[in-house]
C-alpha positions in Angstrom: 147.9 37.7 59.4 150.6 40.2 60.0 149.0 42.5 57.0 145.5 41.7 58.3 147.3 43.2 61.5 149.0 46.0 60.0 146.4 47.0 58.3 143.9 46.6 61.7 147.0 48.4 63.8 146.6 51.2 60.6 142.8 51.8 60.5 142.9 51.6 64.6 146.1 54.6 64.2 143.7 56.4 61.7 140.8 56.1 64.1 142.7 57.2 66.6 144.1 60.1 64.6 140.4 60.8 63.3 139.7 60.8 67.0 142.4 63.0 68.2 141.8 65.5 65.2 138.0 65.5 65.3 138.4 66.4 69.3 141.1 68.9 68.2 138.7 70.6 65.7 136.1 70.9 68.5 137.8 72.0 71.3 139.6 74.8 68.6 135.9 75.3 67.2 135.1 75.6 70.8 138.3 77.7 71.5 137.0 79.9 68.5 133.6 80.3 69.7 134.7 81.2 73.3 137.1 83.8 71.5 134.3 85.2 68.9 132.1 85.8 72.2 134.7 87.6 74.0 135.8 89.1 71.2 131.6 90.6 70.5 131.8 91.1 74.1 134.9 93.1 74.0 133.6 95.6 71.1 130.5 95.2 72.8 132.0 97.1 76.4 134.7 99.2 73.9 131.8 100.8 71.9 129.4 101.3 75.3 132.6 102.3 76.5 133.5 104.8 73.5 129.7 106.3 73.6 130.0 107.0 77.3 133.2 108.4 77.0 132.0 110.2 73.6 128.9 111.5 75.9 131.1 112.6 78.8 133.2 114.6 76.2 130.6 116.0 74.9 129.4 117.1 77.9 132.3 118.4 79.0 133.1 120.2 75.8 129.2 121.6 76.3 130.0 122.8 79.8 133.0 124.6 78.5 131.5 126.0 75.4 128.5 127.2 77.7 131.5 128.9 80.1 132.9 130.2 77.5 130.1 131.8 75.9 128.6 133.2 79.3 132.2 134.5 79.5 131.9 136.5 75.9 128.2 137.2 77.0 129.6 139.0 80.3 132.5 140.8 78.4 129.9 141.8 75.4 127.2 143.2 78.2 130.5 145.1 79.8 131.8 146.6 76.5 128.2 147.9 75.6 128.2 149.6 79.8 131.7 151.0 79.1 130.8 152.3 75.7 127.4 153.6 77.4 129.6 155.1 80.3 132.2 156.5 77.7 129.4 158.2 75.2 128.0 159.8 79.1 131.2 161.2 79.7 131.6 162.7 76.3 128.0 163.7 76.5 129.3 165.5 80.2 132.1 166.5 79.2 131.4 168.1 76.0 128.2 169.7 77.9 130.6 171.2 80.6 132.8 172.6 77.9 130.0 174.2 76.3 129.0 175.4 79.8 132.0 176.7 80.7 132.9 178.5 77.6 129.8 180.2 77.5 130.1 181.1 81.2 134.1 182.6 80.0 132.3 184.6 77.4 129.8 185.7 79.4 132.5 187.3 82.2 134.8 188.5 79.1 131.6 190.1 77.8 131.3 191.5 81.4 134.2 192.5 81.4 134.5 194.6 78.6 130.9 196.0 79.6 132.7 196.7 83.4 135.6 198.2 82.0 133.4 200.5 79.4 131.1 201.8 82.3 135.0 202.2 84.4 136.3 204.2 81.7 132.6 206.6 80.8 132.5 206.9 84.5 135.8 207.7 85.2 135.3 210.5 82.1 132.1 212.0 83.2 133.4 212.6 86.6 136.8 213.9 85.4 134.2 216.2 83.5 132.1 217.0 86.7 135.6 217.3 88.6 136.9 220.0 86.1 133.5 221.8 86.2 133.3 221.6 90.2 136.7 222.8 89.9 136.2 225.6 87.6 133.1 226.9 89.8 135.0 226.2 92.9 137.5 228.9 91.3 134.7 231.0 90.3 133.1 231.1 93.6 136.0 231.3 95.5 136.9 234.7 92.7 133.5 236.4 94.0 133.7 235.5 97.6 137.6 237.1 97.1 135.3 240.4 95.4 133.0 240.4 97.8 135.2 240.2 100.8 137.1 243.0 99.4 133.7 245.1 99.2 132.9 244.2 102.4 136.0 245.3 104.5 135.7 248.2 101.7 131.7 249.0 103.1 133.2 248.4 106.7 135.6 250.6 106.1 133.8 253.2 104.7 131.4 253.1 107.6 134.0 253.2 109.8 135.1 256.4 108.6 132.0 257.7 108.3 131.7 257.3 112.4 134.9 258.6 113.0 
C-alpha cells in the first residue's frame, strides 16, 4: 500500500509537473511567437520607417542640392554679365583714350600749325609795315620837295606880278 501510494502520489506529482511544464512551454512558445511577430512587425515599421525617412532625406538633400546649384547657376550667369560688362568698359574705355589722344594730337598739331601761320604772318606784315613805312618816308620826302617847289613857283609868280 503505502509504496503503491507513494509511487501513485509520485507519477500523479510527475503528471502534474508534466502538466504544469508542458503548459509552461506553450504559453512561453506562445510568448515567443507573440514576441517573434512583434518583433517582424517592429523591423517591419523601422525599415518602412527608415525608407520613408531615407526618401524624405533624400528629398530634402535633392531640394537643397537643386538650390544650391540654381544658386552657382545664378552667380556663374552673373560673373560671365560682369566679365561681359568689364571687357565693354575696357573696350569704351580704351576707345575713348584712343579718341581722346588723337583728338590732343590733333589740337597740338593745330597748334603748332596756328602758331607757324602767327609767327609767318606776324613776319610778312612786319615786312609790309617796314616797306609802308619806308614809302611813307619816301612819299612824305617828295611831298616835303614838292611843297618846297610850289611855294618856290608861287613865289616866283608872285614876284613876277609885283
Amino acid at each position: 500500500g503505502e509504496t503503491a501510494a507513494a509511487v501513485a502520489q509520485l507519477d500523479a506529482d510527475l503528471e502534474a509537473e508534466r502538466s504544469d511544464h508542458a503548459s509552461i512551454v506553450t504559453e512561453q512558445r506562445e510568448e515567443m511567437a507573440m514576441l517573434k511577430e512583434k518583433l517582424l512587425s517592429v523591423r517591419t515599421e523601422a525599415s518602412v520607417d527608415v525608407r520613408f525617412q531615407r526618401a524624405e532625406a533624400n528629398a530634402k538633400t535633392g531640394n537643397i542640392l537643386r538650390s544650391f546649384r540654381q544658386v552657382e547657376n545664378e552667380m556663374e550667369l552673373k560673373i560671365v554679365e560682369l566679365k561681359e560688362k568689364l571687357e565693354v568698359e575696357e573696350t569704351v574705355s580704351m576707345e575713348s583714350e584712343k579718341f581722346l589722344r588723337k583728338k590732343q594730337d590733333d589740337l597740338k598739331a593745330k597748334l603748332e600749325e596756328w602758331n607757324n601761320k602767327f609767327d609767318n604772318d606776324v613776319e610778312e606784315l612786319t615786312v609790309q609795315f617796314n616797306q609802308l613805312t619806308k614809302k611813307r618816308e619816301a612819299n612824305l620826302e617828295i611831298l616835303v620837295k614838292l611843297k618846297k617847289r610850289r611855294e618856290q613857283e608861287i613865289a616866283e609868280e608872285e614876284a613876277k606880278i609885283a
